[in-house]
C-alpha positions as a Markdown table, in Angstrom:
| # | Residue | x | y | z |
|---|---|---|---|---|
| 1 | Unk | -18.4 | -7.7 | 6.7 |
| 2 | Unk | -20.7 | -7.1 | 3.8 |
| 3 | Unk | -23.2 | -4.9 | 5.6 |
| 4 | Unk | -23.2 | -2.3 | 3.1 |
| 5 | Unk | -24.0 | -4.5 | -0.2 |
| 6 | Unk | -26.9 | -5.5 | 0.6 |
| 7 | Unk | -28.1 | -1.3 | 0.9 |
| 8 | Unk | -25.5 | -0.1 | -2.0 |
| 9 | Unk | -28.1 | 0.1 | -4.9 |
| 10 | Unk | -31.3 | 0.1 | -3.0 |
| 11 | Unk | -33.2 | 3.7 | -3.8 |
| 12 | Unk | -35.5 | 5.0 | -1.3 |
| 13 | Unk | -39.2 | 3.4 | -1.5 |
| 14 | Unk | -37.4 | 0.2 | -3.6 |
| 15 | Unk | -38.2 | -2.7 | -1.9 |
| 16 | Unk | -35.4 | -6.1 | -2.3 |
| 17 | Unk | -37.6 | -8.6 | -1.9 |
| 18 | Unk | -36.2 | -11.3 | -3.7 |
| 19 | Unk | -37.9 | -13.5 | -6.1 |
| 20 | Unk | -37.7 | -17.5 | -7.1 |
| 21 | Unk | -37.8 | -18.6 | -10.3 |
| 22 | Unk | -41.3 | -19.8 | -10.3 |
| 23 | Unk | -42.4 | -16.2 | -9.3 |
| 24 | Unk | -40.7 | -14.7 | -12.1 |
| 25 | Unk | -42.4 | -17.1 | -14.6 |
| 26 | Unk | -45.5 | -16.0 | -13.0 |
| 27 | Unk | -44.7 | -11.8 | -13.4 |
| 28 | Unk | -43.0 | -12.3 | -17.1 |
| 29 | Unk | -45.3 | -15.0 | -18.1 |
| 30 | Unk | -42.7 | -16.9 | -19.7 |
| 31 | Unk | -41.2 | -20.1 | -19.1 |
| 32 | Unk | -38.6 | -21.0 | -16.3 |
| 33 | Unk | -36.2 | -23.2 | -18.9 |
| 34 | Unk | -36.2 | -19.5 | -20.7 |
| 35 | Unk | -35.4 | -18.1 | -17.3 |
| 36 | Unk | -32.7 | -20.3 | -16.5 |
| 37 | Unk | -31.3 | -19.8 | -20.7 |
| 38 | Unk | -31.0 | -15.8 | -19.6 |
| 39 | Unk | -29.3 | -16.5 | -16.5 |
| 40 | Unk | -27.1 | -19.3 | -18.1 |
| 41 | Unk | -26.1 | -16.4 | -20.8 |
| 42 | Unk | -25.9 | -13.8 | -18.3 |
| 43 | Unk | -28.5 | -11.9 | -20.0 |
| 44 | Unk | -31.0 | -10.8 | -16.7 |
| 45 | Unk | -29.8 | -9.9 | -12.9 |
| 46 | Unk | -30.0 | -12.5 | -10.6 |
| 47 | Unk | -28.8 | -13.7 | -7.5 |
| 48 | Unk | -26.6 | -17.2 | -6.2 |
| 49 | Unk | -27.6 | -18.4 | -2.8 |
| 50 | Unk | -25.6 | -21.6 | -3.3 |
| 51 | Unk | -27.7 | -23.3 | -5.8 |
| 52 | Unk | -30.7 | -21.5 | -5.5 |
| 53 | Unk | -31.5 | -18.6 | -7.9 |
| 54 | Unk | -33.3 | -15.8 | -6.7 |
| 55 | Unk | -33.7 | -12.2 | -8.0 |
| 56 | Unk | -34.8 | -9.1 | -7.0 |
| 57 | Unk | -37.7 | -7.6 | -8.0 |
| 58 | Unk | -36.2 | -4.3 | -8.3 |
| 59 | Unk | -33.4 | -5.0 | -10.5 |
| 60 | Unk | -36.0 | -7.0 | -12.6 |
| 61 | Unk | -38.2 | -3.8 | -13.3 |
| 62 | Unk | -35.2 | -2.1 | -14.1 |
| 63 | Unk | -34.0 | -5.1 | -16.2 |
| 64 | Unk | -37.4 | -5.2 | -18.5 |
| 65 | Unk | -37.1 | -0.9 | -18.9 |
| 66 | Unk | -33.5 | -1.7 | -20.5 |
| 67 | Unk | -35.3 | -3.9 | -22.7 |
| 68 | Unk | -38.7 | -2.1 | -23.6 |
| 69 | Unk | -38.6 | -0.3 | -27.0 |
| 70 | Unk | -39.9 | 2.3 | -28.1 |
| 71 | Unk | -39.7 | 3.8 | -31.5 |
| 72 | Unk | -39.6 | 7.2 | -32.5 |
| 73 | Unk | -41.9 | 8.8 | -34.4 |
| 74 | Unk | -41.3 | 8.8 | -38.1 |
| 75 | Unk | -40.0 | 11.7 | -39.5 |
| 76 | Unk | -41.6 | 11.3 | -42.8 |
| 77 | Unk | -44.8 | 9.8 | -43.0 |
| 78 | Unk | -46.5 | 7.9 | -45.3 |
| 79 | Unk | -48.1 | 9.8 | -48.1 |
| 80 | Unk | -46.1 | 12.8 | -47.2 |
């Protein structure tokens, strides 16, 4: 029925192995009760498996590029 969800976003080479909430406090070192505040406000990808959270590591890599940033280079610098 849902066969093709589960492929949809998957990229070549991208793996979906899915991650529990202790595993991502491990990878982001930060804690689960922040974890479970981003979730609560929607604010990183995750999965529902009834009441389990999971979420997959590839969408989590994507997740933290969305957030990285990175200035640019002033135009004028200092002194200048």
């Amino acid at each position: 029925m849902h066969a093709n969800s589960a492929t949809r976003d998957q990229r070549p080479g991208e793996t979906d192995e899915l991650l529990t909430v202790k595993e991502l406090e491990a990878m982001l070192k930060i804690d689960a009760k922040t974890i479970y505040g981003y979730v609560q406000k929607q604010l990183i990808p995750y999965v529902r498996i009834q009441t389990n959270l999971r979420f997959r590591r590839a969408e989590i890599f994507e997740w933290i590029e969305q957030q990285t940033y990175r200035p640019h280079l002033a135009k004028h610098r200092a002194g200048s």
